[in-house]
VOVO-790452 format. One record per residue (C-alpha): y, z, x. Coordinates in steps of 0.02 Angstrom, whole numbers, padded with zeros to 5 digits, always signed. Each point is the difference from the previous one (the first is absolute). Layout:
YZX...
//
This chain:
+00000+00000+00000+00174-00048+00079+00172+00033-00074+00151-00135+00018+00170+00050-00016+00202-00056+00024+00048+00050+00210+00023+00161+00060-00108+00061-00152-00096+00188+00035-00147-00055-00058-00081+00199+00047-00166+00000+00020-00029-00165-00093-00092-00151+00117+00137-00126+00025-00063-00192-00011-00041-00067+00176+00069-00164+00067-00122-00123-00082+00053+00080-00183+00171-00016+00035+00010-00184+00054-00072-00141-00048-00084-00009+00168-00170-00026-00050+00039-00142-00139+00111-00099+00141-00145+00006+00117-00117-00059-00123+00107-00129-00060+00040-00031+00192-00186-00008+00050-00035-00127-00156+00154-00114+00043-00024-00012+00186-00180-00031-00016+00041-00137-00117+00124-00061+00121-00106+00029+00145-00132-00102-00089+00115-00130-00023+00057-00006+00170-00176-00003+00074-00042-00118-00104+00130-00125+00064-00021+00043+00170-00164-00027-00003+00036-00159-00087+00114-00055+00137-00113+00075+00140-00167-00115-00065+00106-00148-00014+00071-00012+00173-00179+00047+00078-00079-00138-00097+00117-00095+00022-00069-00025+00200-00160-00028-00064-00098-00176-00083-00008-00012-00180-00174+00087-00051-00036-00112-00143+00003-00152+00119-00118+00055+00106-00144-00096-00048+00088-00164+00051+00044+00072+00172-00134-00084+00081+00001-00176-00086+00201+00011+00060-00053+00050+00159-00114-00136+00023+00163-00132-00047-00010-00003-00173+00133+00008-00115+00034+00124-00165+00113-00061-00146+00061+00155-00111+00081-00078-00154+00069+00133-00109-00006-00099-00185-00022+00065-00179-00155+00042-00040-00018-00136-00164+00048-00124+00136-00124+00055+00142-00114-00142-00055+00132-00139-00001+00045+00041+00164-00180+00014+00059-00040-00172-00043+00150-00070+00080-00042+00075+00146-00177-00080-00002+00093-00157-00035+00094-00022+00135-00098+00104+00132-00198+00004-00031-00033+00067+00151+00106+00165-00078-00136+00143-00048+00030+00121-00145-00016+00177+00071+00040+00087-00141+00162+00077-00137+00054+00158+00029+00089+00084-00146+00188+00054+00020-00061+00173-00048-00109+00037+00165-00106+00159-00020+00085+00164+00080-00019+00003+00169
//
């Protein structure tokens, strides 16, 4: 049991409310705690962002490494970034004009996360 009253009050023999009754103390720390872990969150989210991006940015693409070796051996890869309703259009053209061109695959523009 603790007692609160105006400065300079005699309170006796009655407990007097510590620190954390008096203030808000405990309420700005919580509050504190939830906003800076937010924040921090946040924060470590984009510098993580910004971290993975420069590192793989020194590195090959992963999802081209199955054609590393047919490049390596002089081969050329064509990447044509179309709509998908068109992807067939533009796959016989190729044929077309270059039937020496293998299909390797279609790759959506929604890759799977990593």
């Amino acid at each position: 049991m603790r007692f609160l009253a105006a400065r300079n009050t005699d309170l006796g023999e009655l407990h007097e409310a510590g620190y954390l009754q008096k203030t808000d103390m405990a309420h700005g720390a919580g509050l504190g705690f939830a906003l800076g872990g937010l924040g921090g969150v946040v924060v470590g989210a984009l510098l993580g962002l910004w971290l993975g991006s420069m590192a793989a940015a020194a590195v090959p693409n992963s999802r081209l490494a199955q054609f590393q070796g047919e490049i390596a051996r002089g081969k050329v890869l064509l990447m044509l970034d179309v709509p998908h309703s068109r992807v067939d259009e533009f796959r016989d053209l190729l044929s077309g004009r270059h039937p020496e061109a293998i299909s390797a695959g279609l790759e959506t523009r929604f890759p799977a996360f990593p």
